[in-house]
Steps between C-alpha positions, in 0.01 A plus 500: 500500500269635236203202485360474839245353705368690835246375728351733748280540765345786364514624185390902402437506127302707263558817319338697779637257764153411654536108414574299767634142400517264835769184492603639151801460237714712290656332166787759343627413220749743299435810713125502481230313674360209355210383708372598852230372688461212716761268585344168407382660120881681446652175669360317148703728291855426637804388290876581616406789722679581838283446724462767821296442757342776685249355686453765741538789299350765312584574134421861392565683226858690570514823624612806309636837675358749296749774540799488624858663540743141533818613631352733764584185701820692588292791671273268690435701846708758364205788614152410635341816652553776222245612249530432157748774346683543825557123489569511107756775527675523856539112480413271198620701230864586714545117530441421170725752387779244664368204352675306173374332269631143631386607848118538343586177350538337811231667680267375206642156579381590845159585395451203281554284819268672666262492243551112429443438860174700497371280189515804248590355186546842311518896570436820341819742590561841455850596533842558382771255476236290248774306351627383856133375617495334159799302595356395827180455397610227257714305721211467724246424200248691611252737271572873528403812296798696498396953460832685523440833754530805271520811708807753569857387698478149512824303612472302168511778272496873645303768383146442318592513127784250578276282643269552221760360267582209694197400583337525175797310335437262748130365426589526156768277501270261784184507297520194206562275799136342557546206593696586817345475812676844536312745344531904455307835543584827566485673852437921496534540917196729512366815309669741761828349440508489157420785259282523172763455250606139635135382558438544161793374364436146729134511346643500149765212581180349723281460180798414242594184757128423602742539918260601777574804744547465849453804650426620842143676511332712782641321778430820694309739609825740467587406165162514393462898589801575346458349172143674496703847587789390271270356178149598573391136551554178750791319384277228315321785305826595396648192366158475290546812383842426340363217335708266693166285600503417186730187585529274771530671798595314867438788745627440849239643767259681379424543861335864444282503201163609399161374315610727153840295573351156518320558214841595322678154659253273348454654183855523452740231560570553849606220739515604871782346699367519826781514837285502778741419775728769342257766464381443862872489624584832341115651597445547139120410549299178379435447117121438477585143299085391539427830307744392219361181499140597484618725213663222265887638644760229476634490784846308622611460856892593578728574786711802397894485585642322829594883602116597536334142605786361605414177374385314157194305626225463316272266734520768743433753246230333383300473853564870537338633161217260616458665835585823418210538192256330728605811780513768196126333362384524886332123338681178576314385211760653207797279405406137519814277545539365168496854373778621739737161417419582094571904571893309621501261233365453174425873452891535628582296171244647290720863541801296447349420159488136617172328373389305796188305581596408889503115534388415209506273204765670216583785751857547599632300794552718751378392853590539850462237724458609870523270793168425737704305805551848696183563776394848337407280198246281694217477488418474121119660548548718165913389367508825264366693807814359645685626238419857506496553914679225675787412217848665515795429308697307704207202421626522133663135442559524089517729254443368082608775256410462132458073559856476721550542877710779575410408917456163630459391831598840644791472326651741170603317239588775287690741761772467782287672756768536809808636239280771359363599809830514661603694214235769505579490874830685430367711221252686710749563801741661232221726344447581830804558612552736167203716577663620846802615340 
């Protein structure tokens, strides 16, 4: 189903997402939009389409999770109340220890459910296991940016120069494939988990491939003070001062930072991937987002893995950045709604590499359609109000990838949503089960 006509209710379009089209139309036509705007003007320009009608719906430009760790599926639940390095090594880091490579498969399949069902039409991952997301990223047909985790004792590989190896073969091997909706980077877990040496050798592959880093950056206040006692600087300082700023850089958090740090962030190539339902689940602290914004920062709105959320929502992220910057500001003014839904969308893409221009003529078709028959969704005083505080993702209806529906109706058309989950079901009581021995 690649050419495509949509009517909707509502209609959000616009590269910043603050044009509202009322009783509008959406004409796809070989994975891209072709016209939007009223129904009776796009009605004019039909030929062979297949027609959908979504009369009381909303079409929005899909979601993107930001950053992300796929088959963490498995863990969902698996530790709530810890903070961060008790949770990473007395619990996340023993279970994945256990896990396969055709187990992460399967959670990915897990998380691309989940992520379908949410109306997320791509993600930006950081983990191992790369290949196996790639596998179940494709059979769903959904957009992902794929950065293998490079730090020491992974289950993949073992010790730090191993993974090294097989990471860096990896992205070589992954990199002539453009045209994929599967796409590659390169994922150093964090300055204090990965020395010098390796930094700078991802850099030089970095620059060679034109990949982006995904790294985690001064998520906080802890790792912070030790990289200041450790290398004399904040953890952003010190990837500047290796040069590797130099390229793309997609830094989850950022929650602690500076003014001399923002200064470094927009001036060089650094893309915030912001987790605030993460960070506040973990007491990490609030990223000040409306500063980064005022500064010229792009910023990109993710979940983090099921084992910190626990979940891979990105309406409900979405209406907690909002509140939480309008809190942090102490002004209710900062963050207007279209803002917030482009932070989760179209800036998602933009970090994917994706050029995107929303709901718009010649931009890519990717839209989620969300439902307006449930009572939180009435009245319609302000509908993209409704999308940022009154929306959840159980309204989502249909999700369009690239021009083809990969969710229609409520239903997957790309997944078998009760085998996998049955399957994951068992994998997660037997890593379990493993971990008490």
């Amino acid at each position: 189903m690649s050419d495509t006509y949509i009517t909707c209710k509502y209609i959000v379009s616009g590269l910043k997402c603050n044009q509202l089209i009322r009783n509008g139309a959406v004409l796809i036509e070989n994975g891209k939009i072709a016209a939007v705007g009223k129904e009776k003007d796009v009605k004019k320009l039909l030929s062979g389409h297949d027609k959908i009608d979504r009369s009381n719906h909303m079409a929005i430009p899909s979601l993107v999770n930001g950053h992300t760790h796929l088959p963490e599926t498995l863990l969902r639940g698996i530790c709530d109340n810890q903070k961060l390095m008790t949770w990473l090594n007395d619990f996340i880091w023993p279970f994945e220890l256990n896990m396969s490579i055709n187990d992460a498969y399967h959670g990915a399949q897990l998380g691309c459910l989940e992520l379908i069902e949410s109306g997320i039409s791509g993600f930006i991952d950081q983990y191992f296991y790369a290949e196996a997301i790639e596998k179940a990223a494709k059979e769903a047909n959904i957009r992902a940016l794929l950065c293998p985790s490079i730090f020491d004792n992974t289950p993949e590989s073992g010790s730090l120069e191993e993974t090294w190896i097989h990471v860096s073969n990896l992205v070589k091997n992954k990199n002539h494939n453009t045209d994929s909706l599967v796409k590659y980077g390169i994922g150093p877990h964090a300055p204090y988990s990965v020395p010098e040496e390796i930094l700078l050798k991802i850099y030089d592959l970095a620059s060679k491939l034109s990949l982006p880093i995904h790294i985690h950056l001064n998520e906080t206040k802890k790792e912070v003070e030790e990289a200041k006692q450790l290398f004399g600087m904040t953890p952003i300082e010190y990837m500047s001062h290796l040069g590797l700023t130099k390229e793309k850089i997609l830094a989850a958090h950022c929650v602690h930072t500076t003014p001399k740090e923002w200064k470094i962030m927009k001036d060089e190539n650094i893309t915030v991937l912001h987790n605030p339902q993460s960070n506040l689940k973990m007491t990490s602290g609030i990223a000040p987002v409306y500063k980064y914004l005022e500064q010229g920062i792009d910023v990109v709105i993710g979940t983090d893995g099921n084992a910190s959320n626990n979940d891979l929502a990105m309406l409900e992220e979405l209406t907690t950045t909002a509140m939480l910057q309008k809190y942090l500001a102490n002004d209710p003014t900062v963050l207007d709604n279209a803002t917030v839904l482009n932070l989760g969308s179209i800036q998602g893409l933009k970090a994917m590499g994706v050029e995107s221009t929303g709901i718009s003529v010649n931009s890519v078709a990717d839209l989620t359609l969300l439902s307006l028959e449930k009572s939180h969704s009435w009245p319609q005083n302000d509908p993209l109000s409704n999308v940022i505080y009154s929306s959840s993702s159980s309204d989502v209806n249909d999700l369009i990838v690239n021009g083809n529906f990969v969710y229609l109706n409520k239903e997957h058309l790309t997944l078998d949503k009760w085998s996998i989950i049955e399957k994951c079901s068992e994998i997660s009581q037997r890593i379990l089960t493993e971990m008490e021995k």
